[in-house]
C-alpha positions in Angstrom: -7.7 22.9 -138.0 -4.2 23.8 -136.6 -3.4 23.8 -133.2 -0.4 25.8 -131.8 1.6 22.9 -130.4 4.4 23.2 -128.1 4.9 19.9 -129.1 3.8 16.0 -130.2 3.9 12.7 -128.4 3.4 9.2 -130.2 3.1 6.8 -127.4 4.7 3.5 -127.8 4.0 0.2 -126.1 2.4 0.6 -122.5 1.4 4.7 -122.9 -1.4 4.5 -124.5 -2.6 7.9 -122.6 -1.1 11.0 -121.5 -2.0 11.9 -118.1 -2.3 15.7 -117.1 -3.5 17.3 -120.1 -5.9 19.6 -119.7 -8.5 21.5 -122.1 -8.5 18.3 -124.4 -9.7 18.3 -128.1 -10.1 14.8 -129.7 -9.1 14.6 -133.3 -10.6 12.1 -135.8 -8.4 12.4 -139.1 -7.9 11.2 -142.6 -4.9 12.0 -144.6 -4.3 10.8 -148.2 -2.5 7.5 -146.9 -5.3 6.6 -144.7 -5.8 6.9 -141.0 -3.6 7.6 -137.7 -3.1 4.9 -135.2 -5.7 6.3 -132.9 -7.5 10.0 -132.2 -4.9 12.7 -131.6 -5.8 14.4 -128.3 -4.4 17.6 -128.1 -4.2 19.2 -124.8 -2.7 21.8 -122.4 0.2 20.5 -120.1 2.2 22.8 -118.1 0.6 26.3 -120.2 1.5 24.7 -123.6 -0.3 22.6 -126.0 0.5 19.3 -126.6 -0.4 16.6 -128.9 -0.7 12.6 -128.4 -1.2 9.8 -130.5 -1.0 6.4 -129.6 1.0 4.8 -132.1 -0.2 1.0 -131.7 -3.6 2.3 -131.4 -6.2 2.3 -128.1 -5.8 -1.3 -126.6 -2.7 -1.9 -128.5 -4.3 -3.8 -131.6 -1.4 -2.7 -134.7 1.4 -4.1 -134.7 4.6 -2.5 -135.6 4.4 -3.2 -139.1 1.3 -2.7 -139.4 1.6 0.8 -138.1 0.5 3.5 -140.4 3.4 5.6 -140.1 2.7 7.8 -142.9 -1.0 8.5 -142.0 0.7 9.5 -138.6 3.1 11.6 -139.5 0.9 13.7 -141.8 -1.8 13.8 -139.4 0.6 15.5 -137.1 2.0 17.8 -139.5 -1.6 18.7 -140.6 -2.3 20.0 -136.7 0.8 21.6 -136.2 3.2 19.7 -135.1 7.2 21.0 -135.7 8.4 18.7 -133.1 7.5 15.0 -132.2 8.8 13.3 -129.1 8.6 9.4 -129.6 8.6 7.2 -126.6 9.7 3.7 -127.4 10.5 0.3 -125.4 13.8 -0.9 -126.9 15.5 -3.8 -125.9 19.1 -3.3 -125.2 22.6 -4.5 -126.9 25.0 -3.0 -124.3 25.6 -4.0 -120.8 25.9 -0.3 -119.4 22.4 0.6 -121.1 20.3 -1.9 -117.8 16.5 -2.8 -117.8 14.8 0.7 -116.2 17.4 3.2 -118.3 16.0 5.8 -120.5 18.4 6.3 -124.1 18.4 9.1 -126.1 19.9 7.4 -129.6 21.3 9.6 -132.1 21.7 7.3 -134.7 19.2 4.4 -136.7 19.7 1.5 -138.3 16.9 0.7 -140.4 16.8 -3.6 -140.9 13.2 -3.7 -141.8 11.6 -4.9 -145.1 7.8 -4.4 -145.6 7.0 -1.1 -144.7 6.2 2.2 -146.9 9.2 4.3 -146.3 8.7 7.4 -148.0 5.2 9.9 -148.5 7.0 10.4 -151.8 6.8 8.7 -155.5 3.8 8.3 -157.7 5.8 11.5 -159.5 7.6 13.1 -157.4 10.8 12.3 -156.2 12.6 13.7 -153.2 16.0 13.1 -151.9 16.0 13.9 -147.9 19.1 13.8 -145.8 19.0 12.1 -142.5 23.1 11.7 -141.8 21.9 12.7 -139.0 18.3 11.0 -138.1 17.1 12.4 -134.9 16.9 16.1 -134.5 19.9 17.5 -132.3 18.2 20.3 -129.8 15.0 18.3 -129.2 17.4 15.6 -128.6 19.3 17.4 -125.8 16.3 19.3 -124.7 14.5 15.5 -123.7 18.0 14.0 -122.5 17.5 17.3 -119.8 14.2 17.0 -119.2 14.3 13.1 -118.6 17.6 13.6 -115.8 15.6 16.4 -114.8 12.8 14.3 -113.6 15.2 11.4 -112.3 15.7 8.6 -114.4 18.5 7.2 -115.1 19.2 8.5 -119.1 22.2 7.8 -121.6 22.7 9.9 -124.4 23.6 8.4 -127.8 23.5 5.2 -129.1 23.1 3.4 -132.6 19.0 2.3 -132.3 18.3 -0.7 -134.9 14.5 -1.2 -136.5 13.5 -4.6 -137.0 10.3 -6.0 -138.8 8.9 -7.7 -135.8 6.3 -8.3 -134.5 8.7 -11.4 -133.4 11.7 -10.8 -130.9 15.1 -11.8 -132.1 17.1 -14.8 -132.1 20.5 -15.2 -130.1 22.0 -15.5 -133.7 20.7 -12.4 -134.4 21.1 -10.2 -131.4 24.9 -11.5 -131.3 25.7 -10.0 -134.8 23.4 -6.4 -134.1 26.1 -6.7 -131.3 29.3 -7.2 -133.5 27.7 -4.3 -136.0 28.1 -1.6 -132.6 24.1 -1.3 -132.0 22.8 -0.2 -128.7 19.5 -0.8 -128.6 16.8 -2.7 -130.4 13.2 -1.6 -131.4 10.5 -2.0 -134.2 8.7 1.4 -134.8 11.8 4.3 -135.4 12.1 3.1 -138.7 10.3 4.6 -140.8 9.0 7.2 -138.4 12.0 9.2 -138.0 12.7 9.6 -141.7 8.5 10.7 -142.4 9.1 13.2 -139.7 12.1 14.7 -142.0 10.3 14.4 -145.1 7.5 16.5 -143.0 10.0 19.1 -141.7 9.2 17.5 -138.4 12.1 17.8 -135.6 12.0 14.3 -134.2 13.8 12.3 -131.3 13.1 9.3 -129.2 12.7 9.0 -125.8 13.7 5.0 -125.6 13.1 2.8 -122.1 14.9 0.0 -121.8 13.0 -2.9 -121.2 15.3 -6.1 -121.1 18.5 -7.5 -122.4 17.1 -8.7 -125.7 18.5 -12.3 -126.0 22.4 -12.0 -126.0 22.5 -11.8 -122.1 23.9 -15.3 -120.7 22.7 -13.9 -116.9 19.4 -12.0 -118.2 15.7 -13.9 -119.1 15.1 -13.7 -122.4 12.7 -10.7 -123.2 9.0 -11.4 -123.1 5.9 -9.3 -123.4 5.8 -9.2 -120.0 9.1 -8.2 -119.0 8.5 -5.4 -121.3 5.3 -4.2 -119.7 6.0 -4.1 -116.6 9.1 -2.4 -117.0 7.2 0.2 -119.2 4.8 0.7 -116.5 7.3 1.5 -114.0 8.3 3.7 -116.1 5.5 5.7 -117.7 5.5 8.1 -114.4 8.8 9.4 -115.5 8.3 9.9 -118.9 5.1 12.1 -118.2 7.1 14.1 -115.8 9.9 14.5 -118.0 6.9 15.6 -120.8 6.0 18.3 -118.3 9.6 19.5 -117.3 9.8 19.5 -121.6 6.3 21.5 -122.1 7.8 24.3 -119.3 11.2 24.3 -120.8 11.1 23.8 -124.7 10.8 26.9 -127.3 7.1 26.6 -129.1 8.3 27.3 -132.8 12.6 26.3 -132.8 14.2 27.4 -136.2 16.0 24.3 -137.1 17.6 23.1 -139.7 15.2 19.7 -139.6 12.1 22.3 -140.3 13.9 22.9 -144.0 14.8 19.6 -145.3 13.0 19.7 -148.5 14.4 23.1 -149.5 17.5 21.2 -151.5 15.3 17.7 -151.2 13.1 18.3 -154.4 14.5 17.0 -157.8 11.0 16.6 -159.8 10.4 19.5 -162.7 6.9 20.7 -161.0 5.3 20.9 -164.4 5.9 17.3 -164.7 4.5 16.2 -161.6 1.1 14.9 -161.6 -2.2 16.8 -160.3 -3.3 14.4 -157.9 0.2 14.0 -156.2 1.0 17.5 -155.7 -2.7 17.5 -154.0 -1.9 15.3 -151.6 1.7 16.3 -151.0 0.3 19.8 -150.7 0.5 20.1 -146.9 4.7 19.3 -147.6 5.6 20.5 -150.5 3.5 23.8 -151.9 5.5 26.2 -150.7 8.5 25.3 -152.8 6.0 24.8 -155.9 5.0 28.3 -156.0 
């Protein structure tokens, strides 16, 4: 049941689809933690195949602590996936980052509270670095293939998580401020650290959608502000997914794609049957 995926694609709020594909294949999966978001479609865009999942699900009915993140993650891994492309709306904490702008972060803050964080435990234990959270090439291969299809894109940028589904206070926008965040979201966490625990390379394609609340001259952000903005958006983040599909090596050698080879601490004889069953797809081929 594995596809040969250039690529994957977790839609965020407003892309609930991906237009252009080609070929398609609907997935229905389960994983040991449950069910994706939605049906993975895999299809062919620009001669490669490609992967989507809408992380909210169809009609936009999860919120984002209610996302399965784990189910999703494995779900991808269990196609095929080596690289995930997230696209996100963000809110942002930085004048020069505007409404309309497309970021490419290269660093998380993680200030949520309720979510599962980890496929590990129940036995096994695994220590992953993510000093550096988003993967560097896939990072610099989106940032090319987002100028490439116009938008106006910055790359870096400190992108807090928080718990939602609420926005933030002024109170709290002010200090993300005074800690040097850029942007503000409420799905990278704990996506970005599943996809290294999967030996998935991972970045985020993030769209600006307002001034969160610290802007004296700005609304405050609403649910519509951050629509419409998305909307205007979405036609540049599916062609910067096509530019990436034409451009982007099918199967990278990188450095994320080997982050449990040092990661695994557990004695396997210790570990227990029905764990290493379900952490199979991850972690057999250091068990053998």
């Amino acid at each position: 049941m594995r596809e040969n995926l250039a690529f994957a694609v977790i839609g965020g709020s407003g892309l609930y689809q991906m237009q252009g594909l080609s070929d398609t294949r609907e997935y229905l999966l389960e994983t040991p933690f449950g069910k994706p978001s939605s049906p993975i479609i895999v299809g062919t865009l620009a001669g490669k195949r490609v992967a989507f999942l809408a992380r909210h699900g169809l009609g936009h009915f999860i919120s984002p602590t209610e996302v399965n993140y784990r189910a999703n993650i494995y779900a991808l891994k269990s196609l095929g996936a080596t690289q995930i492309v997230s696209i996100s709306a963000c809110g942002s904490l930085r004048d020069d980052y505007a409404p309309g702008h497309i970021i490419v972060p290269d660093q998380i803050f993680d200030n949520t509270k309720e979510r599962p964080r980890s496929f590990f435990g129940k036995g096994l234990v695994a220590h992953v670095g993510v000093a550096e959270p988003f993967c560097k090439e896939l990072s610099l291969a989106v940032l090319e293939a987002t100028r490439a299809s116009g938008a106006t894109v910055h790359q870096g940028g400190t992108l807090i998580t928080i718990e939602g589904p609420r926005f933030s206070t002024k109170a709290e926008s002010h200090a993300y401020r005074s800690w040097g965040m850029s942007i503000i979201g409420m799905t990278a966490s704990p996506e970005a650290f599943l996809a290294r625990e999967a030996e998935i390379c991972y970045t985020t394609m993030a769209h600006v959608t307002d001034y969160d609340v610290w802007h004296t001259s700005a609304e405050p952000v609403t649910v519509d502000m951050v629509i419409q903005t998305i909307n205007k958006n979405t036609e540049i983040a599916q062609e910067a997914l096509k530019v990436l599909a034409r451009n982007l090596p099918e199967r990278p050698d990188c450095a994320c794609q080997h982050a449990l080879a040092s990661a695994l601490i557990t004695n396997p004889a210790v570990i227990p049957p029905e764990t290493r069953v379900d952490l199979a797809l991850l972690v057999e081929k250091y068990l053998k």
